[in-house]
C-alpha positions as YAML, in Angstrom:
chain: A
units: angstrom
residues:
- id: 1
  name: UNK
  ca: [-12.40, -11.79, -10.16]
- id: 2
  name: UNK
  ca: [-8.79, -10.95, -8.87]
- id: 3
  name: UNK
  ca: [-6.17, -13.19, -9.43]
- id: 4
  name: UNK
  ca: [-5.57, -14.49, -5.95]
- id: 5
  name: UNK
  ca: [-9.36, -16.33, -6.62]
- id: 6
  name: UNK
  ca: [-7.68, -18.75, -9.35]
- id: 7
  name: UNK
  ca: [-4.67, -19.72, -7.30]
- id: 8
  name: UNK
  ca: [-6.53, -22.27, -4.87]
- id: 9
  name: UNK
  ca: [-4.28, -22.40, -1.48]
- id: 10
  name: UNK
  ca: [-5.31, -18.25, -1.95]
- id: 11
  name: UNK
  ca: [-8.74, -18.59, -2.57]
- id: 12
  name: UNK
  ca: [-9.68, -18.53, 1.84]
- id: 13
  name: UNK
  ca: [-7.51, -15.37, 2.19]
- id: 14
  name: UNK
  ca: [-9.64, -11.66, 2.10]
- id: 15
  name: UNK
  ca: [-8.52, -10.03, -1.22]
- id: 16
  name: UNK
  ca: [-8.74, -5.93, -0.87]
- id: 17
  name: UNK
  ca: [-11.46, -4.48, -2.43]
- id: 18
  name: UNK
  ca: [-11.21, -2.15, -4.85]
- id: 19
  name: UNK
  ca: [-12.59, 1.51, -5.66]
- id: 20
  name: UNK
  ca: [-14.69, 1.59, -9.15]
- id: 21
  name: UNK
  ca: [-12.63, 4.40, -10.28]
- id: 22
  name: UNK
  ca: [-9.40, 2.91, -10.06]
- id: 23
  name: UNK
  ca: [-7.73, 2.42, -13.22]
- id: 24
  name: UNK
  ca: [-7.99, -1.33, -14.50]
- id: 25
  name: UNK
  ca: [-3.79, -1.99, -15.76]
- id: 26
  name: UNK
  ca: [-3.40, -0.09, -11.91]
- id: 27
  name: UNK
  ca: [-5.12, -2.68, -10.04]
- id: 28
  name: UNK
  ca: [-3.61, -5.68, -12.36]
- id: 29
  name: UNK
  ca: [0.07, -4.25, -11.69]
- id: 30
  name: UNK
  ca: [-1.00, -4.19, -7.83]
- id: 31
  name: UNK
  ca: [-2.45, -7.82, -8.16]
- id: 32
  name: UNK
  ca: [0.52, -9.18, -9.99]
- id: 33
  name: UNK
  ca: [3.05, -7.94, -7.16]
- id: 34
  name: UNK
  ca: [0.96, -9.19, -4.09]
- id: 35
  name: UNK
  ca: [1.47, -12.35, -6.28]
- id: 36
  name: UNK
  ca: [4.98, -12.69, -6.99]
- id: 37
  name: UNK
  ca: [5.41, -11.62, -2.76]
- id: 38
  name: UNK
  ca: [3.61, -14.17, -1.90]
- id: 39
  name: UNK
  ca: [5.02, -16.81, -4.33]
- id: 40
  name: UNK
  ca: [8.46, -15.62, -2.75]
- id: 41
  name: UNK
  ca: [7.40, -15.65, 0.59]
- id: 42
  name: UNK
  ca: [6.09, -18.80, 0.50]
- id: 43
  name: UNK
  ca: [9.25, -20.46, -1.90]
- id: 44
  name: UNK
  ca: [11.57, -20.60, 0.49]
- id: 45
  name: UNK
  ca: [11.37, -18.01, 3.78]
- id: 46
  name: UNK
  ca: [13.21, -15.51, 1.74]
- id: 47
  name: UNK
  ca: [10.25, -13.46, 1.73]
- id: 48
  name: UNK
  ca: [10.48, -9.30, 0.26]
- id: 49
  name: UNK
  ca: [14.41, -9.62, 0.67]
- id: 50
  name: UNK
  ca: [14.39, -9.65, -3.43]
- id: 51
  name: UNK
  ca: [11.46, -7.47, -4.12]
- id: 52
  name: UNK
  ca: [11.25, -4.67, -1.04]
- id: 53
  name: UNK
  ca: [9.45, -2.13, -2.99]
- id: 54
  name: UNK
  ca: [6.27, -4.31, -3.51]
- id: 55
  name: UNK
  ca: [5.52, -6.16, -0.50]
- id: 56
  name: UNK
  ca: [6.72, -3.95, 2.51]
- id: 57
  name: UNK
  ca: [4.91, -2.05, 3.99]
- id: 58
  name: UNK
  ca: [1.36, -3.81, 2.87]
- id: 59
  name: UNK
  ca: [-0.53, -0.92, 2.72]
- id: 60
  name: UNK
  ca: [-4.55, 0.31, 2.67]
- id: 61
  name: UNK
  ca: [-5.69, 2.82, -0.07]
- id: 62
  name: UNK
  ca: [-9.09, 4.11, 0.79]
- id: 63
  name: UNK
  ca: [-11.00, 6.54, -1.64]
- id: 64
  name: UNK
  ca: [-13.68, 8.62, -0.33]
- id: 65
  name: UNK
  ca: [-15.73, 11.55, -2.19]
- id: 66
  name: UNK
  ca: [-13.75, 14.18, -0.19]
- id: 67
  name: UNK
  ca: [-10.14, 12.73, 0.37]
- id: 68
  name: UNK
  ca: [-7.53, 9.39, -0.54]
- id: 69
  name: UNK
  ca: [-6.56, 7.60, 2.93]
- id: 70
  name: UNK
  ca: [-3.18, 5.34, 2.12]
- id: 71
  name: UNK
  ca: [-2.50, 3.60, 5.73]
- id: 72
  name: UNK
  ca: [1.10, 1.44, 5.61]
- id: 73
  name: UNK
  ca: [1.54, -1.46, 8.77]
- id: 74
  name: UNK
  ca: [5.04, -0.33, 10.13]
- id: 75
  name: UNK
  ca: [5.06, -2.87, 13.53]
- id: 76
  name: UNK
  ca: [8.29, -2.11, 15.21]
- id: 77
  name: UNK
  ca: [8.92, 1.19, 13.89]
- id: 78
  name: UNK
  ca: [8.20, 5.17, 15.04]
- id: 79
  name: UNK
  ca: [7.66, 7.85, 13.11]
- id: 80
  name: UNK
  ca: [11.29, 9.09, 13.30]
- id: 81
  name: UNK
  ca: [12.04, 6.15, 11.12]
- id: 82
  name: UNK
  ca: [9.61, 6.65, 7.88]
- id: 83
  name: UNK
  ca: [10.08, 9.39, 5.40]
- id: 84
  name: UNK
  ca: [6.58, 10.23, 3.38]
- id: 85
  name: UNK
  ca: [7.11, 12.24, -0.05]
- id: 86
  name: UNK
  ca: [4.61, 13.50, -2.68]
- id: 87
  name: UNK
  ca: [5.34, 13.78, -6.04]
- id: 88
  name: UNK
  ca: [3.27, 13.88, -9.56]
- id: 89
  name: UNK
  ca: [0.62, 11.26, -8.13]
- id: 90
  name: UNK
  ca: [2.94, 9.04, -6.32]
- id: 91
  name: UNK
  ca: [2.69, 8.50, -2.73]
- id: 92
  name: UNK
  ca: [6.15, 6.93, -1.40]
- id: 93
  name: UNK
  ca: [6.89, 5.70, 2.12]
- id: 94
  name: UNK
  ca: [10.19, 4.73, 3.14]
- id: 95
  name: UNK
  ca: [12.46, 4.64, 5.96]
- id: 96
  name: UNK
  ca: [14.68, 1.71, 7.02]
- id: 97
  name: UNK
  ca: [14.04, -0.86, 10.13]
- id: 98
  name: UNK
  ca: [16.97, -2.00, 12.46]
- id: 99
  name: UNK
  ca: [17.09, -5.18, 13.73]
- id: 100
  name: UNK
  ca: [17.23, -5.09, 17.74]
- id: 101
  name: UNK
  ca: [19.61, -7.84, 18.43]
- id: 102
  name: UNK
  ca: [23.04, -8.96, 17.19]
- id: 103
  name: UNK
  ca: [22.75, -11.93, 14.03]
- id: 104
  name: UNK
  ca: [25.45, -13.93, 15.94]
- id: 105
  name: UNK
  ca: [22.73, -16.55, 17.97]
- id: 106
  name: UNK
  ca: [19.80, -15.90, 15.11]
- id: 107
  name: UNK
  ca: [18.96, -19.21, 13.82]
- id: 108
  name: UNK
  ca: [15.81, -18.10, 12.10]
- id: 109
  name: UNK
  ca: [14.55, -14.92, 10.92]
- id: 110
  name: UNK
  ca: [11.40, -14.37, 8.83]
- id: 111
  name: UNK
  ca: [11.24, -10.47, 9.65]
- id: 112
  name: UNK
  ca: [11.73, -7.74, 7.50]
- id: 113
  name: UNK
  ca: [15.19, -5.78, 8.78]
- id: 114
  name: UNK
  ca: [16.45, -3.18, 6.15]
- id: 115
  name: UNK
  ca: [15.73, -0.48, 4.14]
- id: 116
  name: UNK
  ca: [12.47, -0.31, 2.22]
- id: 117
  name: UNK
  ca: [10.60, 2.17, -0.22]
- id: 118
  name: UNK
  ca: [6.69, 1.61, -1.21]
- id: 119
  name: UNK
  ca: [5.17, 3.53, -3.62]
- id: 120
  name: UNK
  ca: [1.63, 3.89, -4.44]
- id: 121
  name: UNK
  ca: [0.13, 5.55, -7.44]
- id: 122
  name: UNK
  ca: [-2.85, 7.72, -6.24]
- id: 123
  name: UNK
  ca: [-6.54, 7.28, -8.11]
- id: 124
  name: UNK
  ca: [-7.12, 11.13, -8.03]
- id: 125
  name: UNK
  ca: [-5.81, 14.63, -8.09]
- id: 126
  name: UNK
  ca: [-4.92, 15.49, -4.35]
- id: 127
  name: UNK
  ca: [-3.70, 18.80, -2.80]
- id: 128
  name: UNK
  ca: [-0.46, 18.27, -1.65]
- id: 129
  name: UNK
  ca: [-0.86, 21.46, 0.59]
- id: 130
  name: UNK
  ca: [-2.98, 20.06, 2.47]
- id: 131
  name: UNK
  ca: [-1.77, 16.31, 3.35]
- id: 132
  name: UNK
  ca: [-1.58, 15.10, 6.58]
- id: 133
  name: UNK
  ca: [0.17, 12.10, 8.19]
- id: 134
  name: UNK
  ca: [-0.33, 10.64, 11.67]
- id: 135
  name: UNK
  ca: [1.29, 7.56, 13.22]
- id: 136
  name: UNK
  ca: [-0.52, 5.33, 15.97]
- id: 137
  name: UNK
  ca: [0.27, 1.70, 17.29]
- id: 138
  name: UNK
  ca: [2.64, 1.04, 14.32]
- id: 139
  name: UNK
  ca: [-0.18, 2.15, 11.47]
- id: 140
  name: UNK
  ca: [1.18, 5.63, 9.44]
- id: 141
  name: UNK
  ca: [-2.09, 7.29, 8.23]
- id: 142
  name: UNK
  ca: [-1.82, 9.51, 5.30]
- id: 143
  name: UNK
  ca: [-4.75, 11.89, 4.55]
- id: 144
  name: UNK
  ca: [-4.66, 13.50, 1.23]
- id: 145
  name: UNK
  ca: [-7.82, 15.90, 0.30]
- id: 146
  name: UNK
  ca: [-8.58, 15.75, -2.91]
- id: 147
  name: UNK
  ca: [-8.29, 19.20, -5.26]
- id: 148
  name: UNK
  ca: [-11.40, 21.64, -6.04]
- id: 149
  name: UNK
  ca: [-11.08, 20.73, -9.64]
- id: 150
  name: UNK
  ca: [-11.31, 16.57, -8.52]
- id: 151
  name: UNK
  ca: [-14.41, 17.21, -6.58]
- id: 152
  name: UNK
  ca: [-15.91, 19.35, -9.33]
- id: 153
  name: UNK
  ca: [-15.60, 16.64, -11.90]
- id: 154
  name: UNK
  ca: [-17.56, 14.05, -10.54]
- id: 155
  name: UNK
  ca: [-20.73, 13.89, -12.94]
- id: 156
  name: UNK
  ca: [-24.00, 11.77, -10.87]
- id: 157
  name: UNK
  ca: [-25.38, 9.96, -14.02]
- id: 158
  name: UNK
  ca: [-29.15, 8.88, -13.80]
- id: 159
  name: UNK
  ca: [-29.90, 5.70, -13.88]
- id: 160
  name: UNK
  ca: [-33.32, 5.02, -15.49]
- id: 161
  name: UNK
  ca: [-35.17, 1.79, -16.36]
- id: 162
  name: UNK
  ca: [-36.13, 0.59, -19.76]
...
């Protein structure tokens, strides 16, 4: 059960599903920022201004047998403006996003204008030789393959009856 399920005005929104292999205190730590985002969000129209690094960009992290997919919604923004690093397991976008117009007539902004940096903590050993990024329609797709030594480690169990 993820968190989101015991908070009731959350209960109607699609939680994320998540990979069996993914480390348990990973997926809690993930949980408990979505949380506190939307709590913040929601308080007072604030929304990521006080926590940038955990709600912006929301991002995808797909698992496969072969490769880790991480796709980050960046609406507004080209690839000129993101910055994508590797390092020791940890994926980490970040670039900054102007505002188009002046704040002198603004009466109301809930956009996100500034810098931001997201990092995600990858659920296997990838080769950072061979990562890829592409950027379409405001969506920045990062392909990373996973190592030899990943893919050799995975042990099919079988499952037998009693």
């Amino acid at each position: 059960m993820a968190v989101r399920d015991l908070i009731p005005r959350m209960r109607s929104r699609t939680s994320v599903s998540r990979g069996e292999g993914i480390n348990p205190l990973v997926a809690f730590h993930e949980e408990m920022n979505r949380l506190f985002d939307d709590f913040w969000r929601d308080f007072d129209g604030i929304g990521t201004s006080l926590m940038p690094s955990s709600g912006f960009p929301r991002v995808e992290v797909i698992e496969t047998e072969r490769d880790v997919k991480v796709e980050a919604e960046l609406p507004g923004m080209e690839e000129k403006d993101v910055e994508v690093l590797l390092h020791n397991g940890v994926l980490t976008i970040r670039g900054e996003r102007q505002s188009e117009s002046e704040d002198k007539h603004r009466r109301v902004s809930e956009r996100y204008y500034g810098q931001f940096e997201r990092r995600v903590v990858l659920p296997a050993e990838v080769d950072g030789e061979k990562v890829t990024a592409t950027f379409h329609k405001g969506v920045l797709t990062v392909t990373l393959p996973k190592t030899a030594r990943e893919l050799e480690d995975i042990k099919r169990i079988r499952v037998s009856s009693k």
